[in-house]
C-alpha beads as a LAMMPS data file, in Angstrom:
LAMMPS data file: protein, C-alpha beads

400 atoms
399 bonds

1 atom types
1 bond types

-500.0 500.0 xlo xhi
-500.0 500.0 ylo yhi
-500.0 500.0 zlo zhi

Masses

1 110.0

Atoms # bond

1 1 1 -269.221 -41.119 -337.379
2 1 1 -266.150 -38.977 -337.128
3 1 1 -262.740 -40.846 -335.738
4 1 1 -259.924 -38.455 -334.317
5 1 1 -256.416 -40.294 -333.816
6 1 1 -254.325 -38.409 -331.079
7 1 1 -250.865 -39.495 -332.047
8 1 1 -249.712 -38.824 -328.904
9 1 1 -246.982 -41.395 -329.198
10 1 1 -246.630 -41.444 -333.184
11 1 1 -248.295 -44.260 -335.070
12 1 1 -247.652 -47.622 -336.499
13 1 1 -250.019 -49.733 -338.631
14 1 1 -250.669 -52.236 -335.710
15 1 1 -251.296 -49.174 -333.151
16 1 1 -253.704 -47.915 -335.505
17 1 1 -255.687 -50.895 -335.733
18 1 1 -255.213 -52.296 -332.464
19 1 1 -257.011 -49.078 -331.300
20 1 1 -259.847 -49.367 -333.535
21 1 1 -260.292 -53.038 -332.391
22 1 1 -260.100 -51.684 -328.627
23 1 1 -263.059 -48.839 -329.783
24 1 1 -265.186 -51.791 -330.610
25 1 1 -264.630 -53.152 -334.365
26 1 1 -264.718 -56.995 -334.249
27 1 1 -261.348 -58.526 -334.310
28 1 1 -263.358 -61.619 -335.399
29 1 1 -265.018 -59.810 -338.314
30 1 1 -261.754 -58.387 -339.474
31 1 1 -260.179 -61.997 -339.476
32 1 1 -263.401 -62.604 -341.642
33 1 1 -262.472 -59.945 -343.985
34 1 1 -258.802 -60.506 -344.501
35 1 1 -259.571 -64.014 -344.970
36 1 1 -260.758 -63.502 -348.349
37 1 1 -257.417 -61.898 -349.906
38 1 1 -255.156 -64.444 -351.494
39 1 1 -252.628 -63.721 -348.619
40 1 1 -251.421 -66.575 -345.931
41 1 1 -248.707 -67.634 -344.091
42 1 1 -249.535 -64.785 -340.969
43 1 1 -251.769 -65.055 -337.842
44 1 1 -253.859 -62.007 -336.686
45 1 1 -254.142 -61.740 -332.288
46 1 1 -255.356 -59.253 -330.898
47 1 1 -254.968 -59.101 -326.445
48 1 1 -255.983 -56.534 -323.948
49 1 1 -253.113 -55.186 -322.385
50 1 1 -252.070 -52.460 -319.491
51 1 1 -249.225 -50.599 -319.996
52 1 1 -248.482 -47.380 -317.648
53 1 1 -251.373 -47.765 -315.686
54 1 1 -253.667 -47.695 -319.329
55 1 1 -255.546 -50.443 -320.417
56 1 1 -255.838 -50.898 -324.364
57 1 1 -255.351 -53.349 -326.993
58 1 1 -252.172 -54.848 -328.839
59 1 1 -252.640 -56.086 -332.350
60 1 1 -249.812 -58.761 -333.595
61 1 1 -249.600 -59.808 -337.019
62 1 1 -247.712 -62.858 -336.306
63 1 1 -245.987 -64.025 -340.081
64 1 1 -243.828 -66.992 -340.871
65 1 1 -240.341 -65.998 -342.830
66 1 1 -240.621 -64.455 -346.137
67 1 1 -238.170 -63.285 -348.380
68 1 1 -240.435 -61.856 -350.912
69 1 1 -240.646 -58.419 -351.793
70 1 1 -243.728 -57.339 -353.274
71 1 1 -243.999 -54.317 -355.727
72 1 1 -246.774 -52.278 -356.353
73 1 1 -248.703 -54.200 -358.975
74 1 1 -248.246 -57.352 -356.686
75 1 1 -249.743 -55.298 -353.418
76 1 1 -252.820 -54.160 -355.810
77 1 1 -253.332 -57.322 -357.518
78 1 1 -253.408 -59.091 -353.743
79 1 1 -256.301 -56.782 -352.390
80 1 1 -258.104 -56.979 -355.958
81 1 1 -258.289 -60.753 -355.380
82 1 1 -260.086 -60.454 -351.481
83 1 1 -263.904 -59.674 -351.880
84 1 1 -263.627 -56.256 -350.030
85 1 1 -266.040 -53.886 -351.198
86 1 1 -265.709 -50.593 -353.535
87 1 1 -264.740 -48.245 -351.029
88 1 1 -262.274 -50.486 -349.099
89 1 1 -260.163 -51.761 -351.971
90 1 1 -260.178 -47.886 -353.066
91 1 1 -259.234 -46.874 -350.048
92 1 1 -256.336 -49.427 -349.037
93 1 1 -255.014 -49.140 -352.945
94 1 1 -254.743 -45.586 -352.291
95 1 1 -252.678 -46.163 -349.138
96 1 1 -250.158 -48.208 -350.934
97 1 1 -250.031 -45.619 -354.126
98 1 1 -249.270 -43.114 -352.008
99 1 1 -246.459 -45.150 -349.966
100 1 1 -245.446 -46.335 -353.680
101 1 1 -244.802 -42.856 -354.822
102 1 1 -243.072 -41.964 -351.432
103 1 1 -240.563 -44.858 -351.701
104 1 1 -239.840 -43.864 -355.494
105 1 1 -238.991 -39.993 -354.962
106 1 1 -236.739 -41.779 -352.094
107 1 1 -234.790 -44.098 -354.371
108 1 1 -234.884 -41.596 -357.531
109 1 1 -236.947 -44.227 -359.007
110 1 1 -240.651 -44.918 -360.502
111 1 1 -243.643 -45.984 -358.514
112 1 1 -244.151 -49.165 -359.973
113 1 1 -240.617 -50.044 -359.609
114 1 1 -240.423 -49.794 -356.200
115 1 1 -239.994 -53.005 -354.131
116 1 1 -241.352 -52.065 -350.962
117 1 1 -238.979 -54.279 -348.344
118 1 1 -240.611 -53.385 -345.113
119 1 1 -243.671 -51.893 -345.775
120 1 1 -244.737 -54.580 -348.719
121 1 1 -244.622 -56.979 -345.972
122 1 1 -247.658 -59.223 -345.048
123 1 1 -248.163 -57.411 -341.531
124 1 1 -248.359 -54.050 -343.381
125 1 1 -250.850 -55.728 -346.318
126 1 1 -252.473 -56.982 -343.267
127 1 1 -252.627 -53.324 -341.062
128 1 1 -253.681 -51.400 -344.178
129 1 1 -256.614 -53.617 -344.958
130 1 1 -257.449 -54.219 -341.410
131 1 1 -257.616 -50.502 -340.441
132 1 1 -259.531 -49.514 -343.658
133 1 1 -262.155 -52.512 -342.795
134 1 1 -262.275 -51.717 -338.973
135 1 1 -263.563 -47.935 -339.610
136 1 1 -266.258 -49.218 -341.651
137 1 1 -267.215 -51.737 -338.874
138 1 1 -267.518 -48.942 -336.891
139 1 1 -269.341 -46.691 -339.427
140 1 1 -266.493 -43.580 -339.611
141 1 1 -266.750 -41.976 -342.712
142 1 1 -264.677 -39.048 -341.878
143 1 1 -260.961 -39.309 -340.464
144 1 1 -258.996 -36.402 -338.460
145 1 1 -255.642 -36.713 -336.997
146 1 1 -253.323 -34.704 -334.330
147 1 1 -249.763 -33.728 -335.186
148 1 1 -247.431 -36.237 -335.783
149 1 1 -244.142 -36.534 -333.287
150 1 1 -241.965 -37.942 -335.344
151 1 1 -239.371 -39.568 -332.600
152 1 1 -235.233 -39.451 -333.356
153 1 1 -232.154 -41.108 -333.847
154 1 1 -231.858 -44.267 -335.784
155 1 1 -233.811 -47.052 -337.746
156 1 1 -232.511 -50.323 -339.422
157 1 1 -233.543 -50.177 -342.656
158 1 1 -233.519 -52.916 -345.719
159 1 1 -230.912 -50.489 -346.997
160 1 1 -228.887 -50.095 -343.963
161 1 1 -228.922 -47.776 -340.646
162 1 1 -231.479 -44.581 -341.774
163 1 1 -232.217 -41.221 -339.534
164 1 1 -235.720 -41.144 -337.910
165 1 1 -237.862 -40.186 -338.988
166 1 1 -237.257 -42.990 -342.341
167 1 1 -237.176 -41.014 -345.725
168 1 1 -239.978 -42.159 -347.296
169 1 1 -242.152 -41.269 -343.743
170 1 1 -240.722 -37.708 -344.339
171 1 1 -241.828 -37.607 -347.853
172 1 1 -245.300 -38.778 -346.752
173 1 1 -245.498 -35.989 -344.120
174 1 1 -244.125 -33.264 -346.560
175 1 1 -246.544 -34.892 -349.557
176 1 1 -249.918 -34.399 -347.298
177 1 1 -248.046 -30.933 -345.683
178 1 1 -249.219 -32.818 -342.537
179 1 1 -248.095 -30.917 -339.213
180 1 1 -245.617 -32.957 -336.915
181 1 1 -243.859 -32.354 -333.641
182 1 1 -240.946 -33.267 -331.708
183 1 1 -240.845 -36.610 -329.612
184 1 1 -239.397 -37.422 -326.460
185 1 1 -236.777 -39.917 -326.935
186 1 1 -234.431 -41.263 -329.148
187 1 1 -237.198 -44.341 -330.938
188 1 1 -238.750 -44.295 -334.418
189 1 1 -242.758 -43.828 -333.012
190 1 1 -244.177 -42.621 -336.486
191 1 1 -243.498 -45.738 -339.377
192 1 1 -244.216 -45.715 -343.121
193 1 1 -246.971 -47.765 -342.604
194 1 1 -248.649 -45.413 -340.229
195 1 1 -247.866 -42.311 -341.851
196 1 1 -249.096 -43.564 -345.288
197 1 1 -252.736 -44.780 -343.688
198 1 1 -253.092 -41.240 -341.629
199 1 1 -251.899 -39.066 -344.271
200 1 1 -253.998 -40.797 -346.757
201 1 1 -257.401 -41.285 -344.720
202 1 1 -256.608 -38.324 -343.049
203 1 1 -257.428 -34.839 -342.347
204 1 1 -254.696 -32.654 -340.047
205 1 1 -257.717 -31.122 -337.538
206 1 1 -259.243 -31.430 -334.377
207 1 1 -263.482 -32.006 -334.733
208 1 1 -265.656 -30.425 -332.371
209 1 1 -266.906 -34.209 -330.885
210 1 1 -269.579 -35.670 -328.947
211 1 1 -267.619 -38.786 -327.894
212 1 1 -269.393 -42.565 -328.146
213 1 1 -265.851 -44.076 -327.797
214 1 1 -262.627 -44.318 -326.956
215 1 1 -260.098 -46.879 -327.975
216 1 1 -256.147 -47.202 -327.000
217 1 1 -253.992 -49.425 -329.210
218 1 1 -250.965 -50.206 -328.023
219 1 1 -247.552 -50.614 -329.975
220 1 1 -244.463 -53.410 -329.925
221 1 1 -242.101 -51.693 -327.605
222 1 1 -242.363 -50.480 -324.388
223 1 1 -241.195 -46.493 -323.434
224 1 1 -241.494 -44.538 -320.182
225 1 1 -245.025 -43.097 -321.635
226 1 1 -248.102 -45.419 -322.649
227 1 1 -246.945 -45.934 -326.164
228 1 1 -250.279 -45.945 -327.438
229 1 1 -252.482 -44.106 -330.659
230 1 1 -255.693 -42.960 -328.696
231 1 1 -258.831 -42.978 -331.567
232 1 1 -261.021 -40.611 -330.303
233 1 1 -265.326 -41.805 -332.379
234 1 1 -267.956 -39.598 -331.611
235 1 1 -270.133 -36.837 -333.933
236 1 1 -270.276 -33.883 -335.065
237 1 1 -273.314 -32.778 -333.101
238 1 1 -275.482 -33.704 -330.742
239 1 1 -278.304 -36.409 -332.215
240 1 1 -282.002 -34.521 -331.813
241 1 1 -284.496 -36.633 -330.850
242 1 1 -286.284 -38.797 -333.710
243 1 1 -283.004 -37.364 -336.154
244 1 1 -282.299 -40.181 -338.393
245 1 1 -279.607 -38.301 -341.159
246 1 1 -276.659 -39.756 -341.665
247 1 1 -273.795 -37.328 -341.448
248 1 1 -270.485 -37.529 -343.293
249 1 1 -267.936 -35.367 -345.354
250 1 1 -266.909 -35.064 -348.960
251 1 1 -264.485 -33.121 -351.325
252 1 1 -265.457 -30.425 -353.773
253 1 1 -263.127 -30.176 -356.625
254 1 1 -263.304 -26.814 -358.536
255 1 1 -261.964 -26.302 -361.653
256 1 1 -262.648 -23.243 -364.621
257 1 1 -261.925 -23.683 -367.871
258 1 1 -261.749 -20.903 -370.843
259 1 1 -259.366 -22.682 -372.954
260 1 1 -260.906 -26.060 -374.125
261 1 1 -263.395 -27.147 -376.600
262 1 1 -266.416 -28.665 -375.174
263 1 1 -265.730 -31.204 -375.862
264 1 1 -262.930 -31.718 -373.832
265 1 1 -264.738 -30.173 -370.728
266 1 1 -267.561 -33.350 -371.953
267 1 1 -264.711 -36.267 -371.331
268 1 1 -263.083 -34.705 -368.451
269 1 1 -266.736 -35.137 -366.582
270 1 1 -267.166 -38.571 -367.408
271 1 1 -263.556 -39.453 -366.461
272 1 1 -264.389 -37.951 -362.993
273 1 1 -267.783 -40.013 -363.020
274 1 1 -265.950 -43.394 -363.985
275 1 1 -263.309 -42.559 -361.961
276 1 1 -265.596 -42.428 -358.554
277 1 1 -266.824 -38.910 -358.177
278 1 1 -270.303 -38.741 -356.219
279 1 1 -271.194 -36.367 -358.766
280 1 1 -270.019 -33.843 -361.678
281 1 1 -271.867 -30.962 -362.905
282 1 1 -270.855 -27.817 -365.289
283 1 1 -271.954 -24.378 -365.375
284 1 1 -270.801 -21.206 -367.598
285 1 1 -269.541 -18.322 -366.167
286 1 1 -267.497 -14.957 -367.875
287 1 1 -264.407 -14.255 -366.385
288 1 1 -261.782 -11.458 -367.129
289 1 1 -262.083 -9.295 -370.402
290 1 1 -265.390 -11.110 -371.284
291 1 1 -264.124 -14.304 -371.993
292 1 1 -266.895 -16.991 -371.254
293 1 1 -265.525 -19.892 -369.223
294 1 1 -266.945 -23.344 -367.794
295 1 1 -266.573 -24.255 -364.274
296 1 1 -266.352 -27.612 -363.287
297 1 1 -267.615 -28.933 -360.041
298 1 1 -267.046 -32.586 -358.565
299 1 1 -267.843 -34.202 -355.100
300 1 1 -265.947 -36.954 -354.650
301 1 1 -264.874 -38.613 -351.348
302 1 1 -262.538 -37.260 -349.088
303 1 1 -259.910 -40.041 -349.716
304 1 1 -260.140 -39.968 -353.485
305 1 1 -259.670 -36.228 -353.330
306 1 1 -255.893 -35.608 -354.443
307 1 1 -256.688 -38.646 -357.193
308 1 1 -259.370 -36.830 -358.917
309 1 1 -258.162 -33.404 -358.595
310 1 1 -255.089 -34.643 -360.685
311 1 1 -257.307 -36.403 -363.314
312 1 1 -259.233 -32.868 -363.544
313 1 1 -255.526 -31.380 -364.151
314 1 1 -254.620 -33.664 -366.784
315 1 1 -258.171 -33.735 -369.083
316 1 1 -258.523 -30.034 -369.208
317 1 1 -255.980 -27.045 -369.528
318 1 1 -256.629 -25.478 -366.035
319 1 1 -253.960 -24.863 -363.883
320 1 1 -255.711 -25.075 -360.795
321 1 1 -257.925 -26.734 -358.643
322 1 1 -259.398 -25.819 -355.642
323 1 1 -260.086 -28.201 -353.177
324 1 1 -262.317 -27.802 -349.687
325 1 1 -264.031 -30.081 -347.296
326 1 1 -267.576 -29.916 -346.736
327 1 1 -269.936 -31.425 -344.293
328 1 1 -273.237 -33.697 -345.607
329 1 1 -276.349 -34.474 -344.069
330 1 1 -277.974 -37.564 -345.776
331 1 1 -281.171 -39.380 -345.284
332 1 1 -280.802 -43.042 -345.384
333 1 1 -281.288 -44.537 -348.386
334 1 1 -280.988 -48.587 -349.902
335 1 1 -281.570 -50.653 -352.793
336 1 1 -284.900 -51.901 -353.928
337 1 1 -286.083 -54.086 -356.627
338 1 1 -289.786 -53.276 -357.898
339 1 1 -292.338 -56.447 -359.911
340 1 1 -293.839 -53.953 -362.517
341 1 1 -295.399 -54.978 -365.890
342 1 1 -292.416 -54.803 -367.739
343 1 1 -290.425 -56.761 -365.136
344 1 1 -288.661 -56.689 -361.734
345 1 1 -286.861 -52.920 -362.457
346 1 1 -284.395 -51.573 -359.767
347 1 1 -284.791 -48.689 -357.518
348 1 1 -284.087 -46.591 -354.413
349 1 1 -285.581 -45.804 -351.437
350 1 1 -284.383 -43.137 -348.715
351 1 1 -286.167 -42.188 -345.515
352 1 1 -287.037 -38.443 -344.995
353 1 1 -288.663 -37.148 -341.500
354 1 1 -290.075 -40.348 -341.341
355 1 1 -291.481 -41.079 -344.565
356 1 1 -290.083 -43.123 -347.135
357 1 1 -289.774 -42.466 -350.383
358 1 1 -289.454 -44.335 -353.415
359 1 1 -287.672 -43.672 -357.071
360 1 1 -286.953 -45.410 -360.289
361 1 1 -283.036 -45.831 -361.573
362 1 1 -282.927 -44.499 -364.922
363 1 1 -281.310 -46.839 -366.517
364 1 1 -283.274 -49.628 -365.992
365 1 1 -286.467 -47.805 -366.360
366 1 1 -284.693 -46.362 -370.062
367 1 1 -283.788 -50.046 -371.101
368 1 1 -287.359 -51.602 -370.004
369 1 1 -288.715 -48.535 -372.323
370 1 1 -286.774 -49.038 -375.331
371 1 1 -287.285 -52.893 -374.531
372 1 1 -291.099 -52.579 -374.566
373 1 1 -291.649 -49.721 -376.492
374 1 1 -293.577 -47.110 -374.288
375 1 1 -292.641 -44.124 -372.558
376 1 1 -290.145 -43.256 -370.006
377 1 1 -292.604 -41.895 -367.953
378 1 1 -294.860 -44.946 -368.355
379 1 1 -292.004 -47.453 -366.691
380 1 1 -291.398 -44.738 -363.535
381 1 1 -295.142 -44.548 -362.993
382 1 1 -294.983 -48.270 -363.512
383 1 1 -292.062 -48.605 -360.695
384 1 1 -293.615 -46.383 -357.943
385 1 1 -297.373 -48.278 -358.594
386 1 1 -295.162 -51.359 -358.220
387 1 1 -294.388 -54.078 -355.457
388 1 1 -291.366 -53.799 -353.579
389 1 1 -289.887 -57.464 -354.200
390 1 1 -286.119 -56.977 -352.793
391 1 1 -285.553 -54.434 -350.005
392 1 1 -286.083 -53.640 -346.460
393 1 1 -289.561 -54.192 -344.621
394 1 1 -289.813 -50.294 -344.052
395 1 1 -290.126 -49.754 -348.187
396 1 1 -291.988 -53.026 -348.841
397 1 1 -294.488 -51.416 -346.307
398 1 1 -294.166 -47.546 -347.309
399 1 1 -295.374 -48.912 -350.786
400 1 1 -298.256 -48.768 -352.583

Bonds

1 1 1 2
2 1 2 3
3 1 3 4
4 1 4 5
5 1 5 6
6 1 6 7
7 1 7 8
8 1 8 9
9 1 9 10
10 1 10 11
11 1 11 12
12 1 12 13
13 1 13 14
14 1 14 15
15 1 15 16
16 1 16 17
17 1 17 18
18 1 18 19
19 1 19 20
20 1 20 21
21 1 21 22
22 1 22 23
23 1 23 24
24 1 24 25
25 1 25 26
26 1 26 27
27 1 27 28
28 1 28 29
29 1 29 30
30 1 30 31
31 1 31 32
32 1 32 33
33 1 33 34
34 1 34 35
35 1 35 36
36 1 36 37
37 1 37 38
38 1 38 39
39 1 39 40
40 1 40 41
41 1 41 42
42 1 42 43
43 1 43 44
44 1 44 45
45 1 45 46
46 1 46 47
47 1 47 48
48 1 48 49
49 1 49 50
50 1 50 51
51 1 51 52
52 1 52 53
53 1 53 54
54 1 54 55
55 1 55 56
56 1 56 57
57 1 57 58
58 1 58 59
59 1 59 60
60 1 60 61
61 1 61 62
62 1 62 63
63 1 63 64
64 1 64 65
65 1 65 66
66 1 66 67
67 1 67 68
68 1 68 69
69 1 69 70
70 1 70 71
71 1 71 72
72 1 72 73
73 1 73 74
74 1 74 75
75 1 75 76
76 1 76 77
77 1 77 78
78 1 78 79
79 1 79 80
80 1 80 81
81 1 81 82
82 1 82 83
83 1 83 84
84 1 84 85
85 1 85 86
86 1 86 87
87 1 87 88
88 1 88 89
89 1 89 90
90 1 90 91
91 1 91 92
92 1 92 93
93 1 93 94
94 1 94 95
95 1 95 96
96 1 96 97
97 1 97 98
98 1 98 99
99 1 99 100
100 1 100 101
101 1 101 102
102 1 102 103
103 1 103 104
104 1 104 105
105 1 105 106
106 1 106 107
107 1 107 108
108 1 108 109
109 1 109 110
110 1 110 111
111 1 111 112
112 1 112 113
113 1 113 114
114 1 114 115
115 1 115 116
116 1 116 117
117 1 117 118
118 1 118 119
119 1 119 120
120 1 120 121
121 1 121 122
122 1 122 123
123 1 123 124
124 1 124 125
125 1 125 126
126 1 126 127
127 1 127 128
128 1 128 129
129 1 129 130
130 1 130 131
131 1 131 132
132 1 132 133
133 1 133 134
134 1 134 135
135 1 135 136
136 1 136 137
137 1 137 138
138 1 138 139
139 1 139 140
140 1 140 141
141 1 141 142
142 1 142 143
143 1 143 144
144 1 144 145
145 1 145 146
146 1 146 147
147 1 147 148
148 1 148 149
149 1 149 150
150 1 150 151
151 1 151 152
152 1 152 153
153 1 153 154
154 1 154 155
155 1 155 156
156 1 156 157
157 1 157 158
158 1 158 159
159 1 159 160
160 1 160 161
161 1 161 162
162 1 162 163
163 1 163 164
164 1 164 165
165 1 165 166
166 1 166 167
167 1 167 168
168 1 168 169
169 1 169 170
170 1 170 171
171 1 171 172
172 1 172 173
173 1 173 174
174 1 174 175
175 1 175 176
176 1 176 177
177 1 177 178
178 1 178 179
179 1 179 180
180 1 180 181
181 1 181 182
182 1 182 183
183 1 183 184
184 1 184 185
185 1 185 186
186 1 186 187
187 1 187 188
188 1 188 189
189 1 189 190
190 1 190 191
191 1 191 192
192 1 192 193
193 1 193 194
194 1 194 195
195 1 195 196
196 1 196 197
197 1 197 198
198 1 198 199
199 1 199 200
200 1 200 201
201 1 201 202
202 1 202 203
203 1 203 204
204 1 204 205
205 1 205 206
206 1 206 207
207 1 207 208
208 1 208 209
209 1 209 210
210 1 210 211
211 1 211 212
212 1 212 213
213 1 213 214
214 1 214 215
215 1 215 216
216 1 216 217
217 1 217 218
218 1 218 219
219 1 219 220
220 1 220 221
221 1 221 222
222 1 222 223
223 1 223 224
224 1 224 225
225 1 225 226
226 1 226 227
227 1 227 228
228 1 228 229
229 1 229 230
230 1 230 231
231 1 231 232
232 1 232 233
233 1 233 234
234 1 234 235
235 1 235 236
236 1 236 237
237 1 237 238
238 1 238 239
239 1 239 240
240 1 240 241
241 1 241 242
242 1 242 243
243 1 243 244
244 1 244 245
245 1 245 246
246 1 246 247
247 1 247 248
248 1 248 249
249 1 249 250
250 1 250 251
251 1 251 252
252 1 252 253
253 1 253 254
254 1 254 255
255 1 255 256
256 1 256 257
257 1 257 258
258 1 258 259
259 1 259 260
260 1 260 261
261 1 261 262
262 1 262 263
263 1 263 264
264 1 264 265
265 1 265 266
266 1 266 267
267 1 267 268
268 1 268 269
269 1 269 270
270 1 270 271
271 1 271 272
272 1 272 273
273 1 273 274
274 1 274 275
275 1 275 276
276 1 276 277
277 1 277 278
278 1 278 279
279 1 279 280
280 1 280 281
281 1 281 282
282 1 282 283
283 1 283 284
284 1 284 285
285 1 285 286
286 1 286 287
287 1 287 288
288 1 288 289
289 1 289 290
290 1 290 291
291 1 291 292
292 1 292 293
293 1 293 294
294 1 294 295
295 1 295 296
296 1 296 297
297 1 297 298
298 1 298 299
299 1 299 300
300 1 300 301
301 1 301 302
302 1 302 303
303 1 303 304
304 1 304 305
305 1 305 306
306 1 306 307
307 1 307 308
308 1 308 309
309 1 309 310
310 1 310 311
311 1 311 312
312 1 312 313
313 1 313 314
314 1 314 315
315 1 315 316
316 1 316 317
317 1 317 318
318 1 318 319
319 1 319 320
320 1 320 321
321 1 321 322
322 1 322 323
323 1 323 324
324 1 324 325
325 1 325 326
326 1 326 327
327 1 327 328
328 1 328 329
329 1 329 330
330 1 330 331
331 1 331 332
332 1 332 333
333 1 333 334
334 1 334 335
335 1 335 336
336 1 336 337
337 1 337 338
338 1 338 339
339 1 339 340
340 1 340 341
341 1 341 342
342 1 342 343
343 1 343 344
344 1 344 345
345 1 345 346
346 1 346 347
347 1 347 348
348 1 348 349
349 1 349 350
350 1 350 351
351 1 351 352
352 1 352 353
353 1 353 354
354 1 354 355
355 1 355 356
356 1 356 357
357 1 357 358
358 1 358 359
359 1 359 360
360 1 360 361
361 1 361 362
362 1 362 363
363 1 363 364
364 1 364 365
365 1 365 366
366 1 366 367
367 1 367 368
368 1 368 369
369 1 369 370
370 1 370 371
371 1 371 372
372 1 372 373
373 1 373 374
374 1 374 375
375 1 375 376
376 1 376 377
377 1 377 378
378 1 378 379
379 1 379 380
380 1 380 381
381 1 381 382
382 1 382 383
383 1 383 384
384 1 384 385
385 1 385 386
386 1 386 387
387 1 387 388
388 1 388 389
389 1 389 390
390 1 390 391
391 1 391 392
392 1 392 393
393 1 393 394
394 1 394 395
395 1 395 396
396 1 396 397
397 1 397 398
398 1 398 399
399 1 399 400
């Protein structure tokens, strides 16, 4: 699923959820899911509203009085303790590094020294996790966003009175060269909160759609317009009939490299690997005046894109990476665990025109090997002879 947020009105972290919620992600499983992070003293509602003559829905984080002020390690250490899974707690850590660094070119200051006032409040903590959560209830893999209006005049800050749009939202917009746009009025409609979740989750585009939803969600104020963000959820094409591919987006990171020992090239792949690429692969090329080279390619997701392409920086001596979006096509695929002679070994299945197919993880198949002292290719016959024990019906039946 692909969402599109039409910022027609800017966007807050509330707004941002509150439309999600109104496109159909449970407000009760989201209350579920921020549950588990060491974080009380807050409420989450969520209300349909009408506003202008459009119906939609207003998110309120109501939060007893807190003096606190969280820094960066304390925001991180907070979502590390809630049982949200990989590629949530990557993806809301990465909202709050990036709003982190924002706030420290601000104050002239270091990322982790940054005490983030506003923004490291629990309705932000709350927002950031709640939005990242909602567009995996709703199965969106891929984010695109309209301009940005920005609003004018200005804000009360922590600091004092500040001119809208806020400092660090400018910085966020400049950071993710994200396009923006006058707006009517003299109101702060774009806050750090919201800028930090589109510019991180974010691509500045508008998809070719074939719309399954639409969801309004609705900020604090009331203007002379529907003060709304409008998500747009829908795909990229048309489903055929019987078409059961999952479709998403990733990064490709491309680096070359003439200047390193192999070494080097070696550890800078398995960074990338540990680090959360999808996958990293080399391949030798010659370049100018017949110097041979390696280029290094990694897909990674679209959010950990800017991460990784940094970590590629630092562990070789290129100077450059190039960075492009591509579209996926996937065939379903899940977890299985196989009884075999030489015990219950995982694997994966996926589903391809229908059929499903079944294949051995190396590295349980490698360790019941060594363990039992026969072949490699004895334990993957072994697995795909074997009875599916832990897995869907469709691969317990597809198997032998």
């Amino acid at each position: 699923m692909i969402a599109y947020f039409d910022c027609f009105s800017g966007a807050s972290g509330d707004m941002l959820l509150g439309a999600l919620v109104d496109a159909g992600a449970s407000a009760e499983e989201l209350r579920a899911a921020l549950a588990t992070l060491p974080l009380d003293g807050y409420a989450l509602r969520a209300e349909r509203v009408v506003r202008r003559g459009v119906a939609g829905t207003q998110v309120t984080v109501d939060i007893a009085p807190q003096h606190a002020h969280r820094r960066l390690a304390d925001v991180l250490d907070l979502v590390r303790g809630g049982r949200l899974t990989d590629r949530q707690r990557e993806r809301v850590e990465a909202v709050f590094r990036r709003l982190a660094e924002a706030e420290a070119h601000v104050h002239g200051a270091l990322p982790d020294e940054v005490a983030f006032h506003e923004v490291g409040a629990v309705d932000a903590i709350v927002d950031v996790v709640g939005a990242v959560v909602a567009l995996d209830l709703l199965g969106v893999s891929v984010c695109a966003c309209s301009a940005l209006p920005t609003g004018g005049g200005w804000v009360q800050g922590a600091h004092g009175l500040l001119p809208i749009p806020g400092p660090a939202t400018l910085e966020l917009l400049r950071r993710a060269s994200a396009p923006t746009c006058p707006g009517p009025g003299a109101a702060e409609l774009l806050t750090p909160t919201g800028a930090a979740l589109l510019t991180t989750l974010c691509t500045f585009s508008a998809p070719e759609l074939y719309l399954q939803r639409v969801g309004y969600g609705f900020g604090q104020r009331e203007l002379d317009w529907p003060n709304a963000v409008r998500v747009w959820i829908g795909e990229a094409s048309a489903p055929a009939a019987g078409d059961d591919l999952e479709r998403d987006a990733i990064a490709v990171l491309e680096a070359t490299v003439d200047d390193a020992p192999g070494e080097v090239v070696g550890y800078a792949v398995e960074r990338l690997r540990a680090a959360g690429a999808l996958d990293v692969y080399t391949h030798a090329v010659q370049m100018k005046k017949q110097r041979p080279g390696i280029v290094v390619t990694a897909l990674v997701p679209l959010h950990a894109a800017e991460r990784l392409a940094r970590l590629l920086l630092a562990e070789t001596t290129t100077l450059g990476v190039r960075v492009q979006q591509v579209a996926r096509l996937k065939a379903p695929r899940w977890p299985l665990v196989v009884e075999t002679p030489y015990g219950r070994l995982a694997a994966k299945a996926a589903r391809v025109g229908g059929a499903v197919r079944v294949a051995p993880e190396y590295e349980a198949c490698r360790a019941a090997a060594e363990a039992h002292g026969v072949p490699l290719l004895a334990v993957y016959a072994a697995v795909q002879r074997g009875r599916v024990v832990e897995g869907p019906s469709e691969a317990r039946d597809a198997a032998p």
